[in-house]
MDTraj code that builds the backbone (N, CA, C; nanometers):
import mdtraj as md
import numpy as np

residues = "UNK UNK UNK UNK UNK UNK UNK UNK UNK UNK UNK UNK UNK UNK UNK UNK UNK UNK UNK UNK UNK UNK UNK UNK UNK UNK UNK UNK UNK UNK UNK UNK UNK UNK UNK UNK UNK UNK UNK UNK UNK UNK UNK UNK UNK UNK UNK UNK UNK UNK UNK UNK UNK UNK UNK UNK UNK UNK UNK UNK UNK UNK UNK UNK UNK UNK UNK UNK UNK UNK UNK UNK UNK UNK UNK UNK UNK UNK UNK UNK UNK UNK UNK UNK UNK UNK UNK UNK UNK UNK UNK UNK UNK UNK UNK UNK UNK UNK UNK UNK UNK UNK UNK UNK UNK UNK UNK UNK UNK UNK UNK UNK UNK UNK UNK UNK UNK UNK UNK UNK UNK UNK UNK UNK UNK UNK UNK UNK UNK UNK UNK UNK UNK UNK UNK UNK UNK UNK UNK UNK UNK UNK UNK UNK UNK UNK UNK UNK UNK UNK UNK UNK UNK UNK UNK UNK UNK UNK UNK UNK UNK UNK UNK UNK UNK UNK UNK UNK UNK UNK UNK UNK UNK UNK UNK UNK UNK UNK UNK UNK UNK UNK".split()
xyz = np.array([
    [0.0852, -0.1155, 0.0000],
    [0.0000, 0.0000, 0.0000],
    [0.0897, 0.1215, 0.0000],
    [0.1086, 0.2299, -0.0754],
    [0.1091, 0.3430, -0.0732],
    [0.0630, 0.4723, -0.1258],
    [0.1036, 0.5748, -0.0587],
    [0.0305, 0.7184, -0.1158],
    [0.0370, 0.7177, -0.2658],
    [-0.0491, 0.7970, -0.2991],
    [-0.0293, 0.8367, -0.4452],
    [0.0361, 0.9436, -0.4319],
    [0.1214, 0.9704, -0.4572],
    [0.2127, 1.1445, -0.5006],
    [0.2798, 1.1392, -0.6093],
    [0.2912, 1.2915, -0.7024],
    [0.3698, 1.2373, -0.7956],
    [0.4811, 1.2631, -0.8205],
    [0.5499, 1.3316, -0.7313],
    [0.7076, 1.2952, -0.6984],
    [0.7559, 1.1658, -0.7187],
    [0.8331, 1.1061, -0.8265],
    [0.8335, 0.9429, -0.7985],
    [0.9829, 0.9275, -0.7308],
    [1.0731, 0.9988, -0.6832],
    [1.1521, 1.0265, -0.5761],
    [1.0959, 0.9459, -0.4671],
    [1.0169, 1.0193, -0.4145],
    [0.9214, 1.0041, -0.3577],
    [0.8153, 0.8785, -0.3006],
    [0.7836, 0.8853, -0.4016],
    [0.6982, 0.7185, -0.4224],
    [0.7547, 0.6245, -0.4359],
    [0.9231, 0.6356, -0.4650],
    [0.9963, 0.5246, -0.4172],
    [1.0096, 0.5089, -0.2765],
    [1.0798, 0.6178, -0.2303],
    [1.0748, 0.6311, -0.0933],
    [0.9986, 0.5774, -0.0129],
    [0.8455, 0.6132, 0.0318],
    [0.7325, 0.6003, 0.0469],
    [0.6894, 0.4576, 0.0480],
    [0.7022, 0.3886, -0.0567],
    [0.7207, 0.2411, -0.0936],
    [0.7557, 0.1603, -0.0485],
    [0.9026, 0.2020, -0.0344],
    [0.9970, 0.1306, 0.0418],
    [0.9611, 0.1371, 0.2235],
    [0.9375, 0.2342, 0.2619],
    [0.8821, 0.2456, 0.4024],
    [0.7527, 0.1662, 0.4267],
    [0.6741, 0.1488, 0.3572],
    [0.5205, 0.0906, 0.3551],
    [0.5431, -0.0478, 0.3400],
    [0.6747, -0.1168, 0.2555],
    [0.6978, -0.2548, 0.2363],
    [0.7555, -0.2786, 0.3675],
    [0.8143, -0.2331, 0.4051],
    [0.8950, -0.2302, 0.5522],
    [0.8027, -0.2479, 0.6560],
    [0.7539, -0.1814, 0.6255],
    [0.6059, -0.1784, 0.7477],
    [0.5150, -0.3266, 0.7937],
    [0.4636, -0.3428, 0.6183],
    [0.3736, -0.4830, 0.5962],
    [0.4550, -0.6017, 0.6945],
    [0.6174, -0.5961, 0.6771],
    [0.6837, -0.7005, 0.7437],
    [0.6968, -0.7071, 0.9051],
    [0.6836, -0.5936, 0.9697],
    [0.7364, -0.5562, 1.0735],
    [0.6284, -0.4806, 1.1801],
    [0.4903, -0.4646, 1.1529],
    [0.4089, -0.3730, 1.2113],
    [0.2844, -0.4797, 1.2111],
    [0.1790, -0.4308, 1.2945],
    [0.0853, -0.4659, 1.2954],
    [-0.0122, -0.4228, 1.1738],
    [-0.1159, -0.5109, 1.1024],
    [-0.1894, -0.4747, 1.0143],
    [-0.2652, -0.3183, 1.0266],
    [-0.3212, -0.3054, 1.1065],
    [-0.3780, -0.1636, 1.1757],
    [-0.3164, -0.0430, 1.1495],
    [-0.1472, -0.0655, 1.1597],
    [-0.1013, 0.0402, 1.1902],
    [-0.0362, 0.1052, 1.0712],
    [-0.0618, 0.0723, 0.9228],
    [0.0045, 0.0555, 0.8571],
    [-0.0916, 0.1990, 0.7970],
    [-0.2164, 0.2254, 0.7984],
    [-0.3076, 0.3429, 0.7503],
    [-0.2742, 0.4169, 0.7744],
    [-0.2637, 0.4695, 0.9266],
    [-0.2238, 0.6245, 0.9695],
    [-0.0669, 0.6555, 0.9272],
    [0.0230, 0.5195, 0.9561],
    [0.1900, 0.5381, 0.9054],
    [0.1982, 0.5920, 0.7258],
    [0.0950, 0.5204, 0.6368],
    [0.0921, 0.5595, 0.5378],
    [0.0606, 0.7033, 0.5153],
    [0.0083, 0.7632, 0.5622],
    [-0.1546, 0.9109, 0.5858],
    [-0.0123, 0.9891, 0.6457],
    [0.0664, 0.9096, 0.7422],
    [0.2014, 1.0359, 0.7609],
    [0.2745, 1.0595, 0.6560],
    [0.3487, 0.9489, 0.6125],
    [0.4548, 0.9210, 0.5569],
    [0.3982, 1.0521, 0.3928],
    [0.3182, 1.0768, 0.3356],
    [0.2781, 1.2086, 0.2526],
    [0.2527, 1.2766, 0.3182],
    [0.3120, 1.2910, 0.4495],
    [0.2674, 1.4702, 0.4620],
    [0.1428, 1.4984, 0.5262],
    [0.0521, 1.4156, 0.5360],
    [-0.0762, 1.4128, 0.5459],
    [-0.0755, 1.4018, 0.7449],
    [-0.2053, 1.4707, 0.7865],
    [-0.2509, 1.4188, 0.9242],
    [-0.3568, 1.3115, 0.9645],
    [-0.3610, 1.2270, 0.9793],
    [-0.4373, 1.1020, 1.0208],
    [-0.5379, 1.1503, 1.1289],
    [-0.6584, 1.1125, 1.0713],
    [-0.7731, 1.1054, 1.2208],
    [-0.8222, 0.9841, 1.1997],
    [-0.9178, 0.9503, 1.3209],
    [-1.0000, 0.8685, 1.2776],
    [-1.1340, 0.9008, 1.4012],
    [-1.2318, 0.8861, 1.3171],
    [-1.3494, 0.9089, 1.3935],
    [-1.4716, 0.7768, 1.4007],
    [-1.5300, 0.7444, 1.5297],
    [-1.5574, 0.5975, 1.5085],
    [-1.7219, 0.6738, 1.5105],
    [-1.7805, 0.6193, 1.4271],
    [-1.8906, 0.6632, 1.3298],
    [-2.0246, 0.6056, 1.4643],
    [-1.9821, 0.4228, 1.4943],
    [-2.0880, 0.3495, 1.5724],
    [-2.0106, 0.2079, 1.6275],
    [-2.0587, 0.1808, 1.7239],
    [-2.0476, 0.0577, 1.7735],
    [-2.1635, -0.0082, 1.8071],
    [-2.2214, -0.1267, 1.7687],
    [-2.3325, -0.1610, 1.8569],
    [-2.3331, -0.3539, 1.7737],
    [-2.4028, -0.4020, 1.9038],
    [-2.3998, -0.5453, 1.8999],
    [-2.5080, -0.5341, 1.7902],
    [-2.5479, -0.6408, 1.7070],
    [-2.6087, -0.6606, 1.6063],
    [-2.6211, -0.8372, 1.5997],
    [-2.7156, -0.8477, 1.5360],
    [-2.7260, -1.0171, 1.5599],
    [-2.6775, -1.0564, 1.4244],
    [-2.6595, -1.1861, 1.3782],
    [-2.5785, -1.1992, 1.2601],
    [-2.6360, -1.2322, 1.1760],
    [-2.6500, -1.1974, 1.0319],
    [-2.7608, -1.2503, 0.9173],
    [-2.6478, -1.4010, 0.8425],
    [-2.6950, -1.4648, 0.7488],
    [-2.6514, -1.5633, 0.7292],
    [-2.4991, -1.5234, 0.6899],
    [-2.4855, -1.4141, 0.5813],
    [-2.3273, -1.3810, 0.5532],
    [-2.2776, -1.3760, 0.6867],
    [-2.2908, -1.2921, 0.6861],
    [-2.2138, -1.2471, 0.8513],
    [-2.1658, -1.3731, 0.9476],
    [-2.2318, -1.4527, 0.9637],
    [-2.2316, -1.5773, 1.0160],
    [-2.1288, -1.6335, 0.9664],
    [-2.1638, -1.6890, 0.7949],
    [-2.0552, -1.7547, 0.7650],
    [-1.8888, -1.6726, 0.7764],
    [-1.9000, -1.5605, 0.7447],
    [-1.7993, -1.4829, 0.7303],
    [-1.6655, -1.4560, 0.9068],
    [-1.7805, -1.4759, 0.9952],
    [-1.6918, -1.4586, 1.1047],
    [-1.7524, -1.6523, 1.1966],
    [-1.7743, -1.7129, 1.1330],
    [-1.7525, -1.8817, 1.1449],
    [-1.8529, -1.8710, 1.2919],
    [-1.9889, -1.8153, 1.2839],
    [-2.0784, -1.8272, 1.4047],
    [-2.2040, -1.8726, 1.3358],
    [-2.3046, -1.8906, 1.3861],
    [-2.4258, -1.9075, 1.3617],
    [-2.5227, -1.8392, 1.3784],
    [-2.5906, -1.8094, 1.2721],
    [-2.6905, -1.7359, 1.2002],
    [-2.7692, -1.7084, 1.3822],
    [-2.7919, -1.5646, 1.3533],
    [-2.8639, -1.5285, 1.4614],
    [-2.7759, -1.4802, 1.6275],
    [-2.6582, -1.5414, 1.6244],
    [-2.5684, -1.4885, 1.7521],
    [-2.5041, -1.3386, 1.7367],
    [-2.5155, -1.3007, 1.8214],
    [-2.4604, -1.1553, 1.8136],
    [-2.3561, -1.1144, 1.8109],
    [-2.2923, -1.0181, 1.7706],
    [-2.1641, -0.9810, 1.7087],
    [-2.1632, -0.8333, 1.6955],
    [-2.0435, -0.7242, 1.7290],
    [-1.9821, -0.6348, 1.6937],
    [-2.0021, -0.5511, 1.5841],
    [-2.0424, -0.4593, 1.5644],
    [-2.0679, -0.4486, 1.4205],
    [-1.9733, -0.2250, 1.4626],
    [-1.8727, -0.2838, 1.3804],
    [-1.7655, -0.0886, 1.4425],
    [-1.8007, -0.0035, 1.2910],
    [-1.8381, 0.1224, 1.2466],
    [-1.8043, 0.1486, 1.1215],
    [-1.7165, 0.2910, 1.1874],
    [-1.6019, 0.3290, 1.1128],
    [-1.4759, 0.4490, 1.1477],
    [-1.4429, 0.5075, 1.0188],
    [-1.4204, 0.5984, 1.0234],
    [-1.4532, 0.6969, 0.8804],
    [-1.2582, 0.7373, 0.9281],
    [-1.1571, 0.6998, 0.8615],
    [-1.0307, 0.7515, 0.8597],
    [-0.9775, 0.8371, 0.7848],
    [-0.9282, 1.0123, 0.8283],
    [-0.9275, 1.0629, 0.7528],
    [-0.7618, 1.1252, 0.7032],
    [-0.7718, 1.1312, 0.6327],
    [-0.5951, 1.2248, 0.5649],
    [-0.6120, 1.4146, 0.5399],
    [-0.5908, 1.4306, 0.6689],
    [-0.6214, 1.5932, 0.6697],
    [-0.7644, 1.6067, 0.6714],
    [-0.8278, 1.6469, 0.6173],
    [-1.0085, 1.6597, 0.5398],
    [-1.0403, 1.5555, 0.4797],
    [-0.9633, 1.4754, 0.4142],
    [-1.0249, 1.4479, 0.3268],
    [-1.0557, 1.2981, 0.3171],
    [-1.1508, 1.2365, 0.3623],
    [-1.1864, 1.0907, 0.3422],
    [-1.0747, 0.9854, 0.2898],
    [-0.9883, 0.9070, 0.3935],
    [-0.8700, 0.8425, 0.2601],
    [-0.9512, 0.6968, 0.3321],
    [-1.0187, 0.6594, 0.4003],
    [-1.0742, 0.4992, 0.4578],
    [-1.2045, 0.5063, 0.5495],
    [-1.2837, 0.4213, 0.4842],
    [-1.4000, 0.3655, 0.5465],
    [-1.4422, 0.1950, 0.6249],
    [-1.4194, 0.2276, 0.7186],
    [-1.4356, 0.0702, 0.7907],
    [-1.5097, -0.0088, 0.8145],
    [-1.5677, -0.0652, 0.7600],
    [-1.6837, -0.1575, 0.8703],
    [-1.6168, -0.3073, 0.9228],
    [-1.6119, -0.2790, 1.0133],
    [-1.5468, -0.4047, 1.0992],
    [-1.6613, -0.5043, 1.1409],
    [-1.6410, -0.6264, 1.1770],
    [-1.7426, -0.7405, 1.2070],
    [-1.6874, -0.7914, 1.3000],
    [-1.6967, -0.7514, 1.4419],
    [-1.5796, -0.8614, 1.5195],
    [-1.7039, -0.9503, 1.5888],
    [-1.6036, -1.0828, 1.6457],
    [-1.6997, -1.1483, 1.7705],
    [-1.7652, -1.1118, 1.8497],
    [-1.8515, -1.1186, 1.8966],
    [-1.9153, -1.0543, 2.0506],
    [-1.7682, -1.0438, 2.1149],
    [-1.6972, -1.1623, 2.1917],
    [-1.5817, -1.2010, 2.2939],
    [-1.4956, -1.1114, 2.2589],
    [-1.4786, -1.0422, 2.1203],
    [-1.3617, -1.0295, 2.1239],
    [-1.3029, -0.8711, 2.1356],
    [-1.4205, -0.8079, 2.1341],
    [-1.4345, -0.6483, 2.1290],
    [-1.5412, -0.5683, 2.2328],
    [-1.5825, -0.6235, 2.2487],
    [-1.7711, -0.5976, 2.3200],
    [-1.7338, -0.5089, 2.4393],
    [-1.6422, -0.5261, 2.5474],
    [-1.6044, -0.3930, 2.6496],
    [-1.5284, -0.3061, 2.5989],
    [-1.4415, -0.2756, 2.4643],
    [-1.3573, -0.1874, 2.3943],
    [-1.4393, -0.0759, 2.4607],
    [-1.3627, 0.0307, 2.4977],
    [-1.3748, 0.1826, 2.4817],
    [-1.3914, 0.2906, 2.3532],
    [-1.5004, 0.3581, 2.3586],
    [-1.4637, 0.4305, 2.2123],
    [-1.3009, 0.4835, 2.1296],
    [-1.2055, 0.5592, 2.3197],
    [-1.0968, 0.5680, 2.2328],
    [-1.0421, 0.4449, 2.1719],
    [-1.0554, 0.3239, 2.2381],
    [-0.9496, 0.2137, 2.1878],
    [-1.0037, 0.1856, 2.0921],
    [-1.1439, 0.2583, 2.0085],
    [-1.1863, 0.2003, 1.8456],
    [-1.1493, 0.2947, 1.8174],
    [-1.0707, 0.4230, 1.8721],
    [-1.0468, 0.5355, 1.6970],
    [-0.8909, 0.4904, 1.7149],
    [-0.8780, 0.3845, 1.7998],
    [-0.7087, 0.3686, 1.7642],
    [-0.6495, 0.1971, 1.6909],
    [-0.5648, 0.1514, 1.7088],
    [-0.5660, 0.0435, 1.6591],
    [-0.6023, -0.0531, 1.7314],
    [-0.7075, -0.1126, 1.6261],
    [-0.7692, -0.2163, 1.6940],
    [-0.7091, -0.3737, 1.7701],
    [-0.6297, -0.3585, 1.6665],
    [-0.5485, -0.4856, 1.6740],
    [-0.4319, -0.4693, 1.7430],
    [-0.3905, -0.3883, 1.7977],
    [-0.3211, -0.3415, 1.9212],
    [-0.3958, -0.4023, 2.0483],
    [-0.5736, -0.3234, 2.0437],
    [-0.6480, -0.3603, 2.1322],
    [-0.6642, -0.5114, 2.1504],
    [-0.6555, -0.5638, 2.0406],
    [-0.6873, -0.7187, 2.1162],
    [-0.5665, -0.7992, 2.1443],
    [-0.4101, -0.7364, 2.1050],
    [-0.3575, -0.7980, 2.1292],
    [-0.2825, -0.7902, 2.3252],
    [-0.3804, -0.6449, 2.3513],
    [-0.3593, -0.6145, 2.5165],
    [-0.4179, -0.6400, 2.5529],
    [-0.5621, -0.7501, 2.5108],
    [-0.6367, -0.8072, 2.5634],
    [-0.6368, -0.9936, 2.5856],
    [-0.5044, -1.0217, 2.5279],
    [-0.4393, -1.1318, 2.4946],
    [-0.4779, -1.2120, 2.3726],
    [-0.5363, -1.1431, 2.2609],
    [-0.5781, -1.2147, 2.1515],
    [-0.5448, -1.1393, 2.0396],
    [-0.4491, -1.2614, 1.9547],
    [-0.3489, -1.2250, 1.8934],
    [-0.3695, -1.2610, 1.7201],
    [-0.3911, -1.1426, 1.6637],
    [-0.4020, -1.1825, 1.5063],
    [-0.2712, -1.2513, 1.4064],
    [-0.2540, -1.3659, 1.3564],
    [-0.1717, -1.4270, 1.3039],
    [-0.1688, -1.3662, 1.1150],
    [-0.3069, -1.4431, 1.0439],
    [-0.3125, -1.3263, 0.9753],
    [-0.4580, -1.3388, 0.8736],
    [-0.4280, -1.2730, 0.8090],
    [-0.5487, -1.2112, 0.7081],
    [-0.5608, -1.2514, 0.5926],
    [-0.7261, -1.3267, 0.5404],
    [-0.7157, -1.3109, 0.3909],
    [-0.7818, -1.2237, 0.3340],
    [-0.7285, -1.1888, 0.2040],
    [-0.8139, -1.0536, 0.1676],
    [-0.8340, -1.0904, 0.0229],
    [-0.9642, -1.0425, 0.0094],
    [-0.9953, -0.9943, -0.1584],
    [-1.0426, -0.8272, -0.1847],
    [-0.9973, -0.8216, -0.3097],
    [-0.9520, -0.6352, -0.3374],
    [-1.1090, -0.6783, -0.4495],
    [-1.1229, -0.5490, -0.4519],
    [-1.2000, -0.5346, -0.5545],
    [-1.2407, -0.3253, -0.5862],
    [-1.2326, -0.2970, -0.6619],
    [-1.2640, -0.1991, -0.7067],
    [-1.4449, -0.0975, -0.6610],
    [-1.4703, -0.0198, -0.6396],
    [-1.6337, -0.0251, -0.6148],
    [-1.6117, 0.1633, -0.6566],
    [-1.7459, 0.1959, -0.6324],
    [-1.7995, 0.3034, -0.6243],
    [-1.8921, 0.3267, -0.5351],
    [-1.8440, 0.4195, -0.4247],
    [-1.9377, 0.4759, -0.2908],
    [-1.9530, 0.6195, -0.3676],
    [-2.1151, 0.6225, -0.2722],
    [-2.1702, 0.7993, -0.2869],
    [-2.1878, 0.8386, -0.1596],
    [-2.2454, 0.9228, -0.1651],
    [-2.3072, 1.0063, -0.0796],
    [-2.3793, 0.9103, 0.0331],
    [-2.4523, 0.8513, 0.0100],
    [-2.5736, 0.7309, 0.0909],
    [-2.5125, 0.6294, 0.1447],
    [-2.3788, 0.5873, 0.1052],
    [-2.3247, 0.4889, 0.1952],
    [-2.2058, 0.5731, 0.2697],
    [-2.1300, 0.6725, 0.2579],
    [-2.1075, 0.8097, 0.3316],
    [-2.1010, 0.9228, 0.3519],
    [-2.1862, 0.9813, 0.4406],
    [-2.2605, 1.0949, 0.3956],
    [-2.1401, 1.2197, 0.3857],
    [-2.0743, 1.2277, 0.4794],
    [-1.9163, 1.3109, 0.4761],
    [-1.8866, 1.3010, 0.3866],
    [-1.8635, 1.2795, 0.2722],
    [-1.8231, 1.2519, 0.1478],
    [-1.8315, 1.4272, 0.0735],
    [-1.7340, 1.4759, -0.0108],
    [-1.7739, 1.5869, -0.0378],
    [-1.8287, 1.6059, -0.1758],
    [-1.8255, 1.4676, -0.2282],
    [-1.8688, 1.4816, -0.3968],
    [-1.9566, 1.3552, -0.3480],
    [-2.0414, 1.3168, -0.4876],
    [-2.1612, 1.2438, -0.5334],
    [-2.1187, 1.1220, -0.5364],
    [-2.0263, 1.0654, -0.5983],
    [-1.9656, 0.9525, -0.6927],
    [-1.8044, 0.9745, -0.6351],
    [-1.7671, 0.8109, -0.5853],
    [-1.6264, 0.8754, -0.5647],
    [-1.5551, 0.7174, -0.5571],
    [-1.4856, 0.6600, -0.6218],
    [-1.3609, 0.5194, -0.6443],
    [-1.2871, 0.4818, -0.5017],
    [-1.3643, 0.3892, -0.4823],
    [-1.2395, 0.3157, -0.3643],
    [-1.2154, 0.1991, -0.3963],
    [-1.0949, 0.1266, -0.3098],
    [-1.0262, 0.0266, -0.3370],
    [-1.1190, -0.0830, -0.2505],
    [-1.1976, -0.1342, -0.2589],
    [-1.2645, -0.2113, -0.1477],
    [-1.1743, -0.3598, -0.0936],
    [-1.1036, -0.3545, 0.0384],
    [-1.0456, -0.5157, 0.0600],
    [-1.1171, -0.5605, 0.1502],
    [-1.1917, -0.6699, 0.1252],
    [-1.2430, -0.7593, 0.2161],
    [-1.1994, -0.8439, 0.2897],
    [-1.1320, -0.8530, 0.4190],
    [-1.0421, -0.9063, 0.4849],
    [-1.1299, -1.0003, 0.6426],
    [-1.0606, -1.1369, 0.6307],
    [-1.1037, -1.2241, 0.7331],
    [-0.9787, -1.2315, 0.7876],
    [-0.9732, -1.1851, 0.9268],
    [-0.8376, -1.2105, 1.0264],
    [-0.8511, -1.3149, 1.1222],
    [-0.7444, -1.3695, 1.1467],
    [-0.7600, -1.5097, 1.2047],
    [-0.6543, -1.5432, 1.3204],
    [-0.6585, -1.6047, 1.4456],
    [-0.5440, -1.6391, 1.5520],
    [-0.4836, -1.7822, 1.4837],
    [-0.3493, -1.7816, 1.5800],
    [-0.2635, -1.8939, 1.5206],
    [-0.3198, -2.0167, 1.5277],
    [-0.4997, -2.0200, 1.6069],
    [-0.5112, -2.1592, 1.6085],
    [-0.6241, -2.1688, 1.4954],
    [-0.6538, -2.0736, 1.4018],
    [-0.7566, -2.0382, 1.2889],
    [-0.8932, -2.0064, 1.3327],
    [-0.8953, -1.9638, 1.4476],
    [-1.0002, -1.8691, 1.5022],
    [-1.0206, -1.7426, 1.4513],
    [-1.1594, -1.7378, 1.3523],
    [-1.1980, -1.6401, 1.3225],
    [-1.1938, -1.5343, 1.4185],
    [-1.1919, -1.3911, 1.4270],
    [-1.1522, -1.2626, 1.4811],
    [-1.2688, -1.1625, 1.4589],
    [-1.2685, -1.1666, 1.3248],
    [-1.3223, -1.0673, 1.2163],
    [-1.3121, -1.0132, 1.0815],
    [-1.4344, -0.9950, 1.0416],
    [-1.4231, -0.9580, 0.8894],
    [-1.4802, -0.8357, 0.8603],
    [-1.3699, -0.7673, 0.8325],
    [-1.4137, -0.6450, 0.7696],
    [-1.4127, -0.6006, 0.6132],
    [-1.4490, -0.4375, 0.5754],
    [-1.4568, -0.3979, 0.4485],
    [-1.3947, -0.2611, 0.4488],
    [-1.2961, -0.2935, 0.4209],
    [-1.2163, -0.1407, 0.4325],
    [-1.1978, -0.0948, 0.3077],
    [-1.2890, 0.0095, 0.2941],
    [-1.2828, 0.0667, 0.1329],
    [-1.1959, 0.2127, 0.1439],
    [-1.0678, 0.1533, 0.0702],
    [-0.9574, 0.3101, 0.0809],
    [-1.0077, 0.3838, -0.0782],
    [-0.9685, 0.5490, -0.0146],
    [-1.0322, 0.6108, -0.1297],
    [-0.9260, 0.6153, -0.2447],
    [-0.9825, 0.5700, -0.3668],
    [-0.8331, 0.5539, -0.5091],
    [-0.7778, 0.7084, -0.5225],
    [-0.8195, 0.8038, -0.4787],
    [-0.7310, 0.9575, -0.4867],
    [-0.6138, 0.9555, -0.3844],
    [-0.5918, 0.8792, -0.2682],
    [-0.4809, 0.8618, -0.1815],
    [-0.4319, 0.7666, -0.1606],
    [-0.4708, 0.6477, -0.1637],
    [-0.4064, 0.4847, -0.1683],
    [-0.3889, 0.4191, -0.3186],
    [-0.2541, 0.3544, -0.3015],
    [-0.2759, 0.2717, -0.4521],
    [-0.2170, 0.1175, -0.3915],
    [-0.2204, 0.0396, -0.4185],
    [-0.1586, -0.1220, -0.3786],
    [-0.0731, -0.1783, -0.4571],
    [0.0336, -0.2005, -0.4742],
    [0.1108, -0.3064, -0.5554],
    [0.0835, -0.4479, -0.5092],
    [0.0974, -0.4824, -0.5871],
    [0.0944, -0.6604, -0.5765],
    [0.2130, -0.7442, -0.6006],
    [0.2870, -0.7844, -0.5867],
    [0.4009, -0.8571, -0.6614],
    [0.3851, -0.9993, -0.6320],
    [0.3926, -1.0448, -0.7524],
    [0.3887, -1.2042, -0.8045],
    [0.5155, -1.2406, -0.8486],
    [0.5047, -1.4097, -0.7479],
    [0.6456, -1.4617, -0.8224],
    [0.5882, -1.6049, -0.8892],
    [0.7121, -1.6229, -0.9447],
    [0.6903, -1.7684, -1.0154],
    [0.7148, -1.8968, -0.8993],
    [0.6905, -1.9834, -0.8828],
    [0.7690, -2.1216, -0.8035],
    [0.8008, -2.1592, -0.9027],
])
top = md.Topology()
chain = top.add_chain()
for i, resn in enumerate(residues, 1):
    res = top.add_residue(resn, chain, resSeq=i)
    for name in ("N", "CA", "C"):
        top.add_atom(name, md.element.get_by_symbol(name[0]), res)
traj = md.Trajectory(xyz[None], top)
């Protein structure tokens, strides 16, 4: 993951710090380090928290059964003004449910790991989308490109955690991918 700027000085730079990161940091912490690393100031504002019971996705998605209740966080993350991430998190009931509001505008996965539960790691699928206005209203235009990754995080014994939808906005995040051969 890094900024878009078009200094490519720069965006090497930048790059190289953000690959550094992925290896060495917690998943969480890698948004606001990015949101610095251009210059930019990081907020984050936690939109809602509230238990919610689980519809069949949801269920399958965080490995519970249809109808048990569950976490439901959405956090609007911003780069100066300007919208760079939208969250909706899905955690367990167990695994979030006494969190404090500050410990949701900060890293989460910090939080559970001072709570002794420890994320090993994540699968994700990317996909491209278009949010407006109606799915966030802060938004300052109509129509606007995010990167949507759908991510299931998991402990070392494959205990589901949570699944979220973190849609970064395509005007400040871009992703490389690198593929090798075996």
């Amino acid at each position: 993951m890094s900024c878009k700027v078009e200094d490519s000085e720069k965006l090497s730079e930048i790059t190289g710090v953000i690959n550094k990161q992925l290896e060495t940091y917690p998943i969480s912490t890698i948004v606001s380090d990015a949101i610095k690393s251009c210059g930019l100031s990081p907020k984050t504002i936690l939109k809602y928290k509230h238990v919610k019971t689980a519809s069949q996705l949801v269920a399958s998605k965080l490995n519970i059964n249809e109808g048990d209740k569950y976490v439901e966080i959405k956090r609007l993350r911003y780069a100066n003004d300007k919208i760079a991430v939208f969250n909706i998190h899905h955690f367990r009931l167990h695994a979030i449910e006494h969190a404090s509001d500050d410990a949701l505008c900060g890293s989460l996965f910090d939080y559970l790991e001072e709570t002794g539960k420890s994320i090993s790691y994540a699968k994700t699928k990317i996909k491209s989308v278009v949010l407006t206005q109606r799915d966030i209203p802060e938004m300052d235009v109509a129509l606007e490109p995010f990167i949507l990754l759908e991510e299931t995080y998991y402990s070392d014994s494959g205990e589901v955690f949570c699944y979220t939808e973190d849609y970064y906005s395509d005007e400040i995040f871009s992703f490389d991918i690198i593929r090798r051969r075996s």
